[in-house]
Residue, then its C-alpha position, 0 to 999 in steps of 0.5 A: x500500500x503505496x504511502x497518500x501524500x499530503x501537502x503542507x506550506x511551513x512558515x518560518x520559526x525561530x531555532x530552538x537550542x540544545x546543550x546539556x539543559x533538559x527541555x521537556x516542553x519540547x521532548x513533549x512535543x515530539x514524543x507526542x508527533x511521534x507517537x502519532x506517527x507511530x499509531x498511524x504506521x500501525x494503523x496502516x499495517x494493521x488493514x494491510x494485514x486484514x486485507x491480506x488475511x481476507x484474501x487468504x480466505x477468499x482464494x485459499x480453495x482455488x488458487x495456485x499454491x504458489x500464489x497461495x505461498x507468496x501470499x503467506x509470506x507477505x502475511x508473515x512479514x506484515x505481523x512480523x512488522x506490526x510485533x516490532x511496531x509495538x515493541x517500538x511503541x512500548x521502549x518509547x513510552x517506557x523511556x518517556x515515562x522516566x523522563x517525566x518521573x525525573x522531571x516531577x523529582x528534579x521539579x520537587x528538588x527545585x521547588x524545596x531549594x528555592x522554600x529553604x533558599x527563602x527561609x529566613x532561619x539558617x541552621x546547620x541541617x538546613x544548609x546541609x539539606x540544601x547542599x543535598x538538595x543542589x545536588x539531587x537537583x543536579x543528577x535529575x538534570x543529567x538523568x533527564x539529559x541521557x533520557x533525552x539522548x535515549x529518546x532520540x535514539x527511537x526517532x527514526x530516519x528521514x528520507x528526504x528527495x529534492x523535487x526542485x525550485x518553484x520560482x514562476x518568473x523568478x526562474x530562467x534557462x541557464x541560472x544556477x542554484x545552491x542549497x543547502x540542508x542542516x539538521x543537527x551536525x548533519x549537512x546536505x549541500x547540492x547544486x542545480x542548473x535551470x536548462x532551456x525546458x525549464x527542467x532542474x538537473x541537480x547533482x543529487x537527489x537523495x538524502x538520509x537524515x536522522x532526526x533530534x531532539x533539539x534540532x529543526x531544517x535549517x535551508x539556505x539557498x543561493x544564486x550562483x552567478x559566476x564567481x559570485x554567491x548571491x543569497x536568496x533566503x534561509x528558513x528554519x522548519x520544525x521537524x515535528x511535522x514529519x513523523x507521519x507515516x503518509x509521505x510529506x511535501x514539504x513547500x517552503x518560502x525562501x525569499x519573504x514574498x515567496x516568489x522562490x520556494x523550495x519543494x523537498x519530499x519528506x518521508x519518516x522511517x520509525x527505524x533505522x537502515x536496514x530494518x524497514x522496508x526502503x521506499x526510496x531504494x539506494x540512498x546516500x546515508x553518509x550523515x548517519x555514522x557520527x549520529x550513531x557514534x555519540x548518540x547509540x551509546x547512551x543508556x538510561x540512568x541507572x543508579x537510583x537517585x535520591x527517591x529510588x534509594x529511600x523507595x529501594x531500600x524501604x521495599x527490601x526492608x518490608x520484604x526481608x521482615x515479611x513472613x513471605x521473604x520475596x525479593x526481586x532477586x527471588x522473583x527472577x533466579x529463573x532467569x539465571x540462564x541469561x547470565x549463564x549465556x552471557x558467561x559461555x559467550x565471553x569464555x568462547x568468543x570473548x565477546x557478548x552475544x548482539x543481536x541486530x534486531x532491536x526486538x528484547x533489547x534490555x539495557x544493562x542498567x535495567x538488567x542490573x536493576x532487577x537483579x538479572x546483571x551481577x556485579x561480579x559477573x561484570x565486574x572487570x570486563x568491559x560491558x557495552x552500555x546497551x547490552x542485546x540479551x535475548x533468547x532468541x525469540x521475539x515471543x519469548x522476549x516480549x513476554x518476559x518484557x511484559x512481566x519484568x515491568x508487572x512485577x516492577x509495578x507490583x513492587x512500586x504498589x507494595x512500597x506504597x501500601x501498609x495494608x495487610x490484605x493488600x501486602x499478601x495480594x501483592x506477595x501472592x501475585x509476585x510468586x505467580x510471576x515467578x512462576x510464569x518465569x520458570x515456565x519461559x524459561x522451560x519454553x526457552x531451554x525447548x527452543x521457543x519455536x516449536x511453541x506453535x499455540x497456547x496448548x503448547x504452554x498451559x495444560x488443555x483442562x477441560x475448564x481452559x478448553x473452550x478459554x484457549x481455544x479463544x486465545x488462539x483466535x486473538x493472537x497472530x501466527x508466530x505469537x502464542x504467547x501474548x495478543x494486543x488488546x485491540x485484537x481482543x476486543x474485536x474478537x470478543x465482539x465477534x464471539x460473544x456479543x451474541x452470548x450477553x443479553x441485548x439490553x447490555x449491548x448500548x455500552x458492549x465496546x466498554x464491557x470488553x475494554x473493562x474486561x481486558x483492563x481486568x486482566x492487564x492489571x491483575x484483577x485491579x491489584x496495580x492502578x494502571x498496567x503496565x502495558x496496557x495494548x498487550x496482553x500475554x497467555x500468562x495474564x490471560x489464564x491467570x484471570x480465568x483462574x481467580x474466576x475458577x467457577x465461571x468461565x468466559x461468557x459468565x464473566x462478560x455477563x458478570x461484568x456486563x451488569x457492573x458496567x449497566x450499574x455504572x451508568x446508571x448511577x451517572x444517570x438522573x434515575x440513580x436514586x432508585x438503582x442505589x435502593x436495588x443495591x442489595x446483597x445478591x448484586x454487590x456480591x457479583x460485582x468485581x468491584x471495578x475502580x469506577x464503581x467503587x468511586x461513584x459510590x464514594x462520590x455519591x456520598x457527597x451527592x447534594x441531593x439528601x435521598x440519593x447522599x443517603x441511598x448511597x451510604x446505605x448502599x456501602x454499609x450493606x456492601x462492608x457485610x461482603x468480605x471481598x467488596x469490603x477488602x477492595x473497598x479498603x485498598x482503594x479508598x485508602x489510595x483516595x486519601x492521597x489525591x489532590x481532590x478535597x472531595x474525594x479525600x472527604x468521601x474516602x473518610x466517610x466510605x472507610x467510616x461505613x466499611x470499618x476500615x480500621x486497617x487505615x487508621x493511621x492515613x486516616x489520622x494523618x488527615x485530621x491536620x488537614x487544611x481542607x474543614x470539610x476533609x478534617x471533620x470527615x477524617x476526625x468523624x472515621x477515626x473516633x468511629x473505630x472506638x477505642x483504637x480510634x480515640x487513641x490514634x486520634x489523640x496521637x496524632x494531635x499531640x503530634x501536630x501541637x509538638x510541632x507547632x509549638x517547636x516550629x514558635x520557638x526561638x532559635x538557640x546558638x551556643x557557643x563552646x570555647 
């Protein structure tokens, strides 16, 4: 499918500068176009893909089997496209995502510089901490400057065709022109001849440029007459106009009134040289070496800056004086055969094992990090920055991708909670993810390729039968192991929209969304998942077996009734769908995060009917112990947003859910400087009786200590 071309005239702008200071604002513009670009590209290969499949069906009972064969092939190599599409995808929201958790910790360090900066007491310990604080502030600065060298890295290659000048009279036979093409530390200079036919003959025609960061086209032409250069205009044009998958026209004025004007076509590859199909054919790639020189060999920080050691640390304190000792290290000794291969590679060929393919590259940093790198391995021989383990196998790869980052999200949500339901919830998820380790690593020792469908990995029991044979449905040929969760909705519309009552059928598309939002982030045991557009075999059957006495179609009929319930209590008639809210109803609801937070809203509700209604209908829910045990864990996390209603509504739901566990963030809201958020919390706390009088008596004598230490005045002594 040949690329549409669009085009566009760009006005002058002013050029940006780089250096080593970060600039988010324009990280996020570009990271946002290239986003763009890359869902377009997917897009593309996704109806090609259809398109292909469609026409297997059509001809597979009466056509040549050679046409059949080549037919097959370019199948394969459009699903090989799309996995490493995603892949893409997934590195640069991965990498993006810790450039912004950077940038909120060097925002955080600024802000608290600037309050000790201003502070008219001057003690030891705050020049101390202000010291610590300069230099926090500037590790976020150099981790946020390598983020952006990684980030570059993905942006891809431009290949740019001269189509000429376009000068109406401006133009005559035998005048000669000279442009010249700069983005970043890359130059293109050509020279071009006007003949008799008003044909252009340029010296090339050709270009390949790699995109920045911080850079834009710069273009200067000239008019060379003799042994004279007349200049003709410059321009500087914004690069993010051009990660599009659709080939480019790019119409630039170069003199102010426009009368000549340089016509270039723009096209964006999303990878490198040599991993995508060349629209172009040979072209002159001369400017990429220096590129990949200075910028490949930038990784993402590693060492963890002043939030992760605290966070770090705290996480492995919990974990070493918990019953269920589990640590990351524990999590991942299935994978001990990583280090292994990286041991045999240096003894027999002296050198680590690469590959080209940027499918299951992991850095070394990450690697460390979980605990999968040792530093007696490496120590003493020089490690490439970005070290290429694989097994070998995109499938394999991906999958232990996706799971390194579940139990990495696993351990941020344990790091923040004390709850002791919610600590044995996550303790018990991340033994499965072990589990899942061991079985990759079964798959990877059998040799990945002959995993041909999900029969091949999980036991075919009777209760998973008609489940797998679904999930074989939803994955592409070569990939048994995980599915995007497009794929899935569409083929849950396909199988089971006629299984789920009609009149659910309004909001279907949000059943099956919710559906795959329930199996991405283990039941709604993380806030958000961490791959939100792939699912593996591995969550999939997990979820089915936490539901073990439903199957499939049980569940979206389950869920389809949350998500009626849902609407309806955004709806004017709630009142009477609140009075329905009994025993038999809360006890098949999930329940999901939406439901659990318009219950809660509800309670705030100006209408005085529908306030009650709803606290009627959350003291009825705290007799369900599992509604109860999800109702504690997320109304606990309400405590800590910045909306001073939810804050308040949190209070009054873990009031009527007995929430005791909470007690403590509770108390710590009594302090707060919102009245309606103070009354609520101090109303939850005393509520609890005895415990609660005492935790709110401790947290008073707290905060009077603080006061009256904060009104003191400063004492100096002097020792001679």
């Amino acid at each position: 499918m040949s690329p549409v071309k669009s085009v566009k005239v760009y006005p002058p702008l002013h050029k940006g500068s780089g250096g080593m200071v970060p600039q988010p604002q324009q990280v996020e513009k570009i990271v946002r176009a290239l986003r763009r670009g890359l869902n377009e590209y997917l897009e593309l290969r996704q109806i090609e893909l259809d398109f292909l499949t469609s026409q297997q069906k059509d001809t597979k009972r009466n056509s040549r089997l050679a046409f059949l064969y080549d037919l097959d092939k370019q199948t394969r190599s459009i699903e090989r496209y799309i996995r490493k599409l995603e892949f893409h995808i997934s590195k640069v929201e991965e990498l993006y995502e810790s450039y912004c958790l950077h940038r909120r910790l060097r925002d955080g360090a600024s802000s608290m510089k600037q309050a000790f900066s201003s502070s008219s007491r001057s003690t030891k310990a705050s020049r101390e901490s202000l010291v610590e604080l300069h230099r926090n502030f500037k590790e976020c600065t150099e981790d946020m400057c390598i983020l952006e060298g990684a980030l570059e890295t993905h942006l891809g290659e431009f290949y740019i065709r001269m189509k000429g000048l376009v000068g109406f009279a401006r133009l005559c036979p035998g005048d000669q022109y000279e442009v010249f093409l700069k983005l970043g530390h890359q130059k293109w200079k050509l020279k071009g001849k006007i003949e008799a036919d008003d044909r252009q003959l340029w010296d090339e025609e050709e270009v390949v440029f790699v995109p920045y960061l911080h850079e834009n086209f710069e273009i200067k032409v000239t008019e060379l007459r003799g042994l004279m250069t007349i200049l003709v205009g410059t321009v500087t044009c914004d690069t993010a106009s051009f990660f599009s998958a659709r080939t480019q026209i790019m119409i630039v004025d170069i003199t102010e009134l426009g009368t000549i004007k340089l016509k270039l076509e723009v096209l964006w590859d999303p990878f490198d040289s040599g991993e995508n199909y060349s629209y172009y054919g040979t072209t002159n790639k001369f400017s990429l070496g220096s590129r990949k020189a200075s910028v490949y060999s930038w990784t993402p920080p590693n060492s963890p800056n002043f939030r992760e050691k605290y966070y770090i640390s705290k996480v492995l304190q919990q974990r070493s004086s918990s019953m269920e000792s589990l640590t990351v290290e524990t999590a991942l000794d299935s994978f001990n055969f990583l280090d292994t291969q990286f041991s045999d590679d240096l003894s027999s060929l002296g050198s680590i094992r690469l590959r080209n393919t940027p499918t299951g590259t992991l850095h070394e940093g990450t690697l460390r990090n979980f605990g999968m790198l040792k530093d007696s391995l490496a120590s003493g021989l020089r490690v490439p920055e970005e070290l290429p383990l694989t097994t070998e196998n995109d499938n394999v790869d991906m999958t232990l991708m996706i799971h390194l980052q579940v139990c990495n999200r696993l351990l941020q949500e344990l790091a923040s909670t004390k709850l002791a339901n919610s600590v044995q919830n996550i303790v018990e998820e991340l033994s499965h993810q072990t589990e899942v380790f061991e079985k990759l690593y079964a798959i990877y020792l059998e040799k990945a390729g002959n995993v041909k469908s999900a029969t091949d990995v999980v036991p075919k029991t009777r209760k998973l039968k008609s489940a797998l044979k679904f999930w074989n449905e939803c994955t592409y040929s070569g990939t048994p192991l995980y599915c995007t969760a497009d794929r899935m909705e569409r083929r849950f519309l396909l199988n089971f929209k006629g299984k789920i009552k009609t009149k659910y059928h309004s909001y279907i598309d949000k059943v099956f969304k919710r559906f795959v939002e329930q199996i991405s982030t283990s039941c709604g045991l993380l806030s958000s998942s961490a791959f939100p557009d792939v699912i593996t075999l591995f969550q999939f059957c997990r979820y089915l077996n936490k539901r073990c006495a439903m199957g499939v179609a049980e569940q979206l009929d389950r869920l389809a009734k949350e998500v009626s319930l849902i609407e309806a209590l955004q709806s004017p008639g709630r009142l009477k769908t609140l009075k329905k809210l009994k025993g038999k109803q809360i006890s098949q609801l999930q329940p999901l995060h939406q439901t659990l937070k318009l219950l809660c809203a509800l309670q705030l509700e100006e209408n005085v009917r529908v306030s009650k209604a709803a606290k009627m209908g959350l003291l009825k829910a705290s007799a369900n112990r599992f509604f109860r045990e999800k109702g504690v864990v997320y109304y606990t996390s309400l405590l800590k947003d910045r909306d001073v209603r939810l804050q308040q509504a949190a209070c009054l739901a873990l009031k009527l859910l007995k929430g005791v566990e909470s007690i403590d963030e509770i108390a710590s809201l009594c302090q707060s400087e919102d009245e309606d958020v103070r009354n609520a919390a101090r109303e939850a706390v005393l509520s609890f009786g005895e415990k609660g009088r005492l935790a709110f008596e401790k947290m008073d004598k707290i905060c009077c200590e603080l006061q009256a230490s904060l009104q003191e005045p400063e004492t100096e002594i002097t020792i001679l």
